[in-house]
N, C-alpha and C positions, 0 to 999 in steps of 0.2 A: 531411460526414455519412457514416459508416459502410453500409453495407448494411442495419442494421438501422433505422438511420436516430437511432445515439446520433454524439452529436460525437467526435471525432477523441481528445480529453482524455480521456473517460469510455471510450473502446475503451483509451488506456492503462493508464486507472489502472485497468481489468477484466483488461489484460495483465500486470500489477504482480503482483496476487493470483494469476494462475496460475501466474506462474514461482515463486509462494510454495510452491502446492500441487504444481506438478513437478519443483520443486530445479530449474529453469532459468537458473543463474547467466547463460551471455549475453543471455535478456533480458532481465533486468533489471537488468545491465548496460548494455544501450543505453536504460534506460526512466529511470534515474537520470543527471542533470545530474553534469558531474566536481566541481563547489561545491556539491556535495548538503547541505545541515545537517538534520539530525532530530531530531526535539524529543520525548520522551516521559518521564514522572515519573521513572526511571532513568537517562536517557539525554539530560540537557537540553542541546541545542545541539551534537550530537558531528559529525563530518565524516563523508566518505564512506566512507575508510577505513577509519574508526571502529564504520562500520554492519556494513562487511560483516565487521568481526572479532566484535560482541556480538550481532548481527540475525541475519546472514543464517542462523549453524548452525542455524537454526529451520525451515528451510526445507526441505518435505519431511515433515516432521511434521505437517503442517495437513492432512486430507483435504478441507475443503471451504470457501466461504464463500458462506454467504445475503446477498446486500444486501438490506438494510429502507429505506435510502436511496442511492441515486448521483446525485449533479446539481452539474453547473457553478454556481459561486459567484464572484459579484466577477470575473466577464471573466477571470480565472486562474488560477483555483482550482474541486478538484473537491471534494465534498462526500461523504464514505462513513460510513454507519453500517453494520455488517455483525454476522450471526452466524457463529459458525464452531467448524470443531470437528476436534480433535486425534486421532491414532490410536491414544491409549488413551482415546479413548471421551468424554474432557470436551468442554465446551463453553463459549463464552465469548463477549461481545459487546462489541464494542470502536466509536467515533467517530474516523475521521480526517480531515485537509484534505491534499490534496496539492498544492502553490502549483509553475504549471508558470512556466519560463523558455523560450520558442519552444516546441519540442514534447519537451521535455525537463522531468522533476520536479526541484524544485531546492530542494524544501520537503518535509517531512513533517511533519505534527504529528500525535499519537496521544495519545487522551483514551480513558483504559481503563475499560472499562466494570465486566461482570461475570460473572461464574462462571455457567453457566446451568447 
């Protein structure tokens, strides 16, 4: 347990989102598994590679995210619903899982939500 007293999975997948919101490519670099697959309506099943060539340019663009949910699922897996919102002003709410392998994500799935 963390200091705050969430588990060690949900401090990363908290660390996930801020290297979103700081353009922190090495961590999340070290926060993604090297057999990373991510799953989303666009992007079904692409590799790691594959992330950081259609995902990551996003990064840096996002000023913030609200979680509505964060909780461990199924002993390895985290569970995020989140609000969140871009630096021209929209907003949008998205549901993810992120399935860890050790202390590494080795899974993402992204169920998009909507335009708030």
């Amino acid at each position: 347990m963390s200091e705050t007293g969430e588990s060690a999975r949900i401090q990363t997948v908290r660390d996930s989102y801020r290297a979103y919101e700081t353009g922190d490519r090495d961590l999340i670099e070290s926060i993604l598994a090297p057999k990373l697959t991510f799953y989303a309506p666009p992007d079904p099943g692409i590799d790691r590679e594959t992330y950081f060539e259609r995902c990551w340019p996003n990064a840096g663009s996002i000023t913030g995210f609200e979680f509505v949910r964060l909780e461990e699922i199924s002993g390895d897996a985290v569970l995020v619903t989140y609000e969140s919102s871009k630096e021209d002003g929209s907003r949008f709410r998205n549901t993810e899982i992120h399935t860890f392998d050790g202390e590494q994500v080795c899974r993402v799935e992204v169920y998009f939500g909507w335009d708030l």
